[in-house]
C-alpha positions as CSV (number, residue, x, y, z in Angstrom):
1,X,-116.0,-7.0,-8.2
2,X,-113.2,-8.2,-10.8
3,X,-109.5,-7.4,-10.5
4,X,-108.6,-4.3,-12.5
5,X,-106.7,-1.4,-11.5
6,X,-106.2,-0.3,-8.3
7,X,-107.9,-3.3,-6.7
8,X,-105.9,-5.5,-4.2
9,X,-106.6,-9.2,-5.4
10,X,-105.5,-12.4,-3.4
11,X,-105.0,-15.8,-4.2
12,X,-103.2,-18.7,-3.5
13,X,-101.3,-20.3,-5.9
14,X,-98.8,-22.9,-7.3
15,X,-96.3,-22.2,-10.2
16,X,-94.6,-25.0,-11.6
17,X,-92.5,-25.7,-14.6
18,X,-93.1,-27.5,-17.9
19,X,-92.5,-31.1,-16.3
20,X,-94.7,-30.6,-13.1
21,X,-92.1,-29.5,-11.0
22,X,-93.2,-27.5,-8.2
23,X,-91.4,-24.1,-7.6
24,X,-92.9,-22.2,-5.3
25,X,-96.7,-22.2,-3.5
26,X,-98.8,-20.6,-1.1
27,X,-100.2,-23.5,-0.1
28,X,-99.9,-23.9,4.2
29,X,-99.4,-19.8,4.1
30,X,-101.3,-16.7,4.0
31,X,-102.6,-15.8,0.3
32,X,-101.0,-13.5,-2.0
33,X,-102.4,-9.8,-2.2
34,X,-101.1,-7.2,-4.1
35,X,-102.3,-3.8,-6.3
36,X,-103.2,-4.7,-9.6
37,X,-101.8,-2.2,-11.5
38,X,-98.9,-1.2,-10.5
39,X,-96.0,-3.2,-11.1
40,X,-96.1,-5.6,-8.3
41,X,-96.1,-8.5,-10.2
42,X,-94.3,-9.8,-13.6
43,X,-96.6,-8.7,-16.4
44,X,-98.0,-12.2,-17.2
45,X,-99.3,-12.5,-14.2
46,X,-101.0,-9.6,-13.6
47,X,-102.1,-10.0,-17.3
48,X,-103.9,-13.4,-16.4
49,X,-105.8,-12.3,-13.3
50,X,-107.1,-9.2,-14.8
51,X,-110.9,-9.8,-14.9
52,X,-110.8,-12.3,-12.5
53,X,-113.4,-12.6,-9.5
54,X,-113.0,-13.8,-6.0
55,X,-113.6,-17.8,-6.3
56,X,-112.6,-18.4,-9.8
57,X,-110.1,-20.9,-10.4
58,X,-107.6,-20.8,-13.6
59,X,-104.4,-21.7,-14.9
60,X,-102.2,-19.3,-16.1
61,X,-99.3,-19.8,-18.4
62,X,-96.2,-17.0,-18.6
63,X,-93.5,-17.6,-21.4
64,X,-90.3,-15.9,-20.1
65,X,-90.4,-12.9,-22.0
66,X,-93.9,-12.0,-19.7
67,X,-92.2,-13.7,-16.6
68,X,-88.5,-13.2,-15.6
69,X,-87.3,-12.9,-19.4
70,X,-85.2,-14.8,-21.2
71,X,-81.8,-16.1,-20.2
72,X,-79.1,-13.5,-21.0
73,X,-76.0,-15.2,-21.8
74,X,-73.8,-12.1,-21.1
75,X,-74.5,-12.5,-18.0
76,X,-72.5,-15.9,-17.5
77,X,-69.3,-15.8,-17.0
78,X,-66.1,-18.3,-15.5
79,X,-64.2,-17.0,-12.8
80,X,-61.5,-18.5,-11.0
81,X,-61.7,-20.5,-8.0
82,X,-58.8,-18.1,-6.2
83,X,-61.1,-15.0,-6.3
84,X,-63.8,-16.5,-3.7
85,X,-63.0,-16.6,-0.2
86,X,-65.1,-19.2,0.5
87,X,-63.3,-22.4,0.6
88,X,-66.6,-25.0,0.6
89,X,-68.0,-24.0,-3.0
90,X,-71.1,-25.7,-3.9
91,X,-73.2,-25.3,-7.1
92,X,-76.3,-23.2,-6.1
93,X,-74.6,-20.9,-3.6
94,X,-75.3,-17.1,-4.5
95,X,-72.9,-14.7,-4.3
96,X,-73.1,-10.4,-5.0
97,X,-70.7,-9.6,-7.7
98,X,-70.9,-6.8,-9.4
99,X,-73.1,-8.2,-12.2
100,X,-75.7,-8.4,-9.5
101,X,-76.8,-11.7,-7.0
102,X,-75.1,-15.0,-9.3
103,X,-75.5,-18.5,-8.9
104,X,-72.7,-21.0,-9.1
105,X,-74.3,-23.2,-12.0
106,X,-70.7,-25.2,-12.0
107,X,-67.5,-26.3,-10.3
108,X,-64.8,-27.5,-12.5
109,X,-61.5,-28.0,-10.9
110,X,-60.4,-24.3,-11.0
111,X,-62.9,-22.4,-12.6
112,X,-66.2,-21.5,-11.2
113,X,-69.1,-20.6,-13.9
114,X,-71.8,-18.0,-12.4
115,X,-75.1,-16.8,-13.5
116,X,-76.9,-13.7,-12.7
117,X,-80.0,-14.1,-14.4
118,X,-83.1,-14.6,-12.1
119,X,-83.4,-18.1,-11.2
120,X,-86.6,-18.5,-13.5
121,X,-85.2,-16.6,-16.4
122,X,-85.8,-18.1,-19.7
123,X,-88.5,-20.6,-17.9
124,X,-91.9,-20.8,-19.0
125,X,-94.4,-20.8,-16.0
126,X,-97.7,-22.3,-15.3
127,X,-99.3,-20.9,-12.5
128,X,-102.7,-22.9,-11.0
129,X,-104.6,-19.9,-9.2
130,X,-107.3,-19.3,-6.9
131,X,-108.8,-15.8,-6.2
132,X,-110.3,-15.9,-2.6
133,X,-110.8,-11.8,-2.4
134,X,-110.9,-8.7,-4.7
135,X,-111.6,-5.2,-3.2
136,X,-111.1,-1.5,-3.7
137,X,-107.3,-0.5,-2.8
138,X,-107.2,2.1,0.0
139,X,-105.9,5.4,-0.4
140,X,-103.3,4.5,1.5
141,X,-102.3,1.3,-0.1
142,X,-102.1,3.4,-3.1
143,X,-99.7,6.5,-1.8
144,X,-97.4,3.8,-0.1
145,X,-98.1,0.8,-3.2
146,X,-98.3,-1.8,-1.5
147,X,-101.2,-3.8,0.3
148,X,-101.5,-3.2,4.4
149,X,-103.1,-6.1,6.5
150,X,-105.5,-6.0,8.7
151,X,-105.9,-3.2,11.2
152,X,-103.5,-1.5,9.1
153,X,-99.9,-1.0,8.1
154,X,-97.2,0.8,10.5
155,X,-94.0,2.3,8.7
Protein backbone atom coordinates (compact mmCIF):
# COMPACT_ATOMS: atom_id res chain seq x y z
CA UNK A 1 0.00 0.00 0.00
CA UNK A 2 1.28 3.61 -0.83
CA UNK A 3 0.24 6.83 0.97
CA UNK A 4 -2.63 8.53 -0.82
CA UNK A 5 -5.74 9.79 0.46
CA UNK A 6 -7.23 8.74 3.39
CA UNK A 7 -4.43 6.45 4.46
CA UNK A 8 -2.72 7.05 7.89
CA UNK A 9 1.18 6.97 7.07
CA UNK A 10 4.01 7.08 9.83
CA UNK A 11 7.44 7.83 9.85
CA UNK A 12 10.07 9.14 11.73
CA UNK A 13 11.84 11.97 10.69
CA UNK A 14 14.45 14.80 10.98
CA UNK A 15 13.93 18.33 9.50
CA UNK A 16 16.85 20.46 9.47
CA UNK A 17 17.80 23.69 7.86
CA UNK A 18 20.03 24.72 4.99
CA UNK A 19 23.28 24.46 7.19
CA UNK A 20 22.61 21.13 8.90
CA UNK A 21 21.02 22.40 11.70
CA UNK A 22 18.76 20.16 13.43
CA UNK A 23 15.21 21.49 14.30
CA UNK A 24 13.13 19.06 15.34
CA UNK A 25 13.09 14.87 15.13
CA UNK A 26 11.35 11.97 16.10
CA UNK A 27 14.16 10.19 16.77
CA UNK A 28 13.98 8.49 20.73
CA UNK A 29 9.92 9.00 20.28
CA UNK A 30 6.92 7.41 18.85
CA UNK A 31 6.70 7.98 14.84
CA UNK A 32 4.60 10.43 13.27
CA UNK A 33 1.02 9.27 11.87
CA UNK A 34 -1.34 11.25 10.42
CA UNK A 35 -4.34 11.25 7.45
CA UNK A 36 -2.93 11.91 4.26
CA UNK A 37 -5.24 14.10 2.78
CA UNK A 38 -6.54 16.23 4.92
CA UNK A 39 -4.76 19.00 5.99
CA UNK A 40 -2.74 17.67 8.79
CA UNK A 41 0.39 18.55 7.54
CA UNK A 42 2.01 21.65 5.57
CA UNK A 43 1.47 20.96 1.86
CA UNK A 44 5.08 20.12 1.07
CA UNK A 45 5.09 17.55 3.13
CA UNK A 46 2.23 15.79 2.46
CA UNK A 47 3.24 16.47 -1.28
CA UNK A 48 6.64 14.42 -0.75
CA UNK A 49 5.22 11.38 0.97
CA UNK A 50 2.47 10.89 -1.46
CA UNK A 51 3.26 7.57 -3.17
CA UNK A 52 5.46 6.55 -0.69
CA UNK A 53 5.50 2.88 0.90
CA UNK A 54 6.23 1.61 4.32
CA UNK A 55 10.22 1.23 4.37
CA UNK A 56 11.21 3.66 1.81
CA UNK A 57 13.65 6.17 2.80
CA UNK A 58 13.79 9.83 1.10
CA UNK A 59 14.64 13.32 1.62
CA UNK A 60 12.29 15.80 1.14
CA UNK A 61 12.91 19.45 0.50
CA UNK A 62 9.97 22.32 1.36
CA UNK A 63 10.70 25.99 0.26
CA UNK A 64 8.67 28.20 2.58
CA UNK A 65 5.94 29.00 0.38
CA UNK A 66 4.98 24.90 0.72
CA UNK A 67 6.15 24.95 4.45
CA UNK A 68 5.24 27.82 6.91
CA UNK A 69 5.36 30.59 4.09
CA UNK A 70 7.35 33.29 3.72
CA UNK A 71 8.31 35.85 6.43
CA UNK A 72 5.61 38.62 6.56
CA UNK A 73 7.26 41.71 7.46
CA UNK A 74 3.98 43.34 8.61
CA UNK A 75 3.93 41.26 11.10
CA UNK A 76 7.09 42.81 12.95
CA UNK A 77 6.77 45.40 14.85
CA UNK A 78 8.85 47.58 17.99
CA UNK A 79 7.07 48.03 21.07
CA UNK A 80 8.10 49.61 24.02
CA UNK A 81 9.72 48.00 26.90
CA UNK A 82 6.87 49.73 29.46
CA UNK A 83 4.00 47.75 27.88
CA UNK A 84 5.26 44.22 29.17
CA UNK A 85 4.86 43.32 32.58
CA UNK A 86 7.45 41.15 32.62
CA UNK A 87 10.54 42.65 34.06
CA UNK A 88 13.37 39.72 32.85
CA UNK A 89 12.91 40.13 28.94
CA UNK A 90 14.89 37.76 27.01
CA UNK A 91 15.11 37.40 23.16
CA UNK A 92 13.04 34.18 22.28
CA UNK A 93 10.36 34.57 24.97
CA UNK A 94 6.74 34.32 23.27
CA UNK A 95 4.21 36.42 24.17
CA UNK A 96 0.09 36.61 22.81
CA UNK A 97 -0.52 39.91 21.43
CA UNK A 98 -3.02 40.60 19.45
CA UNK A 99 -1.12 39.89 16.22
CA UNK A 100 -1.19 36.28 17.41
CA UNK A 101 1.89 34.25 19.57
CA UNK A 102 5.33 36.80 18.85
CA UNK A 103 8.73 36.24 19.53
CA UNK A 104 11.02 38.75 20.95
CA UNK A 105 13.76 38.73 18.06
CA UNK A 106 15.46 41.90 19.98
CA UNK A 107 16.06 43.95 23.12
CA UNK A 108 17.46 47.33 22.55
CA UNK A 109 17.51 49.57 25.59
CA UNK A 110 13.74 50.59 25.39
CA UNK A 111 12.22 49.05 22.58
CA UNK A 112 11.41 45.56 22.21
CA UNK A 113 11.11 44.17 18.38
CA UNK A 114 8.50 41.13 18.13
CA UNK A 115 7.63 38.68 15.40
CA UNK A 116 4.61 36.73 14.81
CA UNK A 117 5.42 34.82 11.98
CA UNK A 118 5.79 31.01 12.66
CA UNK A 119 9.21 30.25 13.88
CA UNK A 120 10.07 28.44 10.41
CA UNK A 121 8.51 31.06 8.26
CA UNK A 122 10.48 32.06 5.26
CA UNK A 123 12.89 28.78 6.06
CA UNK A 124 13.50 26.34 3.55
CA UNK A 125 13.21 22.66 5.05
CA UNK A 126 14.85 19.46 4.39
CA UNK A 127 13.19 16.74 5.90
CA UNK A 128 15.20 12.98 5.93
CA UNK A 129 12.16 10.54 6.23
CA UNK A 130 11.43 7.04 6.91
CA UNK A 131 7.99 5.47 6.33
CA UNK A 132 7.62 2.44 8.79
CA UNK A 133 3.60 1.91 8.13
CA UNK A 134 0.90 2.87 5.67
CA UNK A 135 -2.73 1.57 6.06
CA UNK A 136 -6.35 2.28 5.32
CA UNK A 137 -7.78 5.21 7.70
CA UNK A 138 -10.71 3.99 9.85
CA UNK A 139 -14.02 5.37 9.54
CA UNK A 140 -13.50 6.85 12.55
CA UNK A 141 -10.23 8.40 12.13
CA UNK A 142 -11.87 9.96 9.20
CA UNK A 143 -15.28 11.51 11.06
CA UNK A 144 -13.01 12.77 13.93
CA UNK A 145 -9.56 13.61 11.38
CA UNK A 146 -7.23 12.60 13.11
CA UNK A 147 -5.33 9.20 13.73
CA UNK A 148 -6.38 7.02 17.02
CA UNK A 149 -3.73 4.61 18.61
CA UNK A 150 -3.94 1.52 19.46
CA UNK A 151 -7.07 -0.02 21.01
CA UNK A 152 -8.55 3.13 20.08
CA UNK A 153 -9.17 6.72 20.74
CA UNK A 154 -11.50 8.04 23.79
CA UNK A 155 -12.96 11.71 23.40
Amino acid sequence: MTISNHTVGTFHYTLTDNFGNILDTSSGRDALSYIHGIGNLIPGMEEGLEGKSAGEKFTVKISPEKGYGAKEPGLIRQVSRTQFEEQDLQVGMRFRTPAGISTITLIENDTVTLDANHPLAGVELNFDVEITDVRAATKEELAHGHVHGPGGHRH
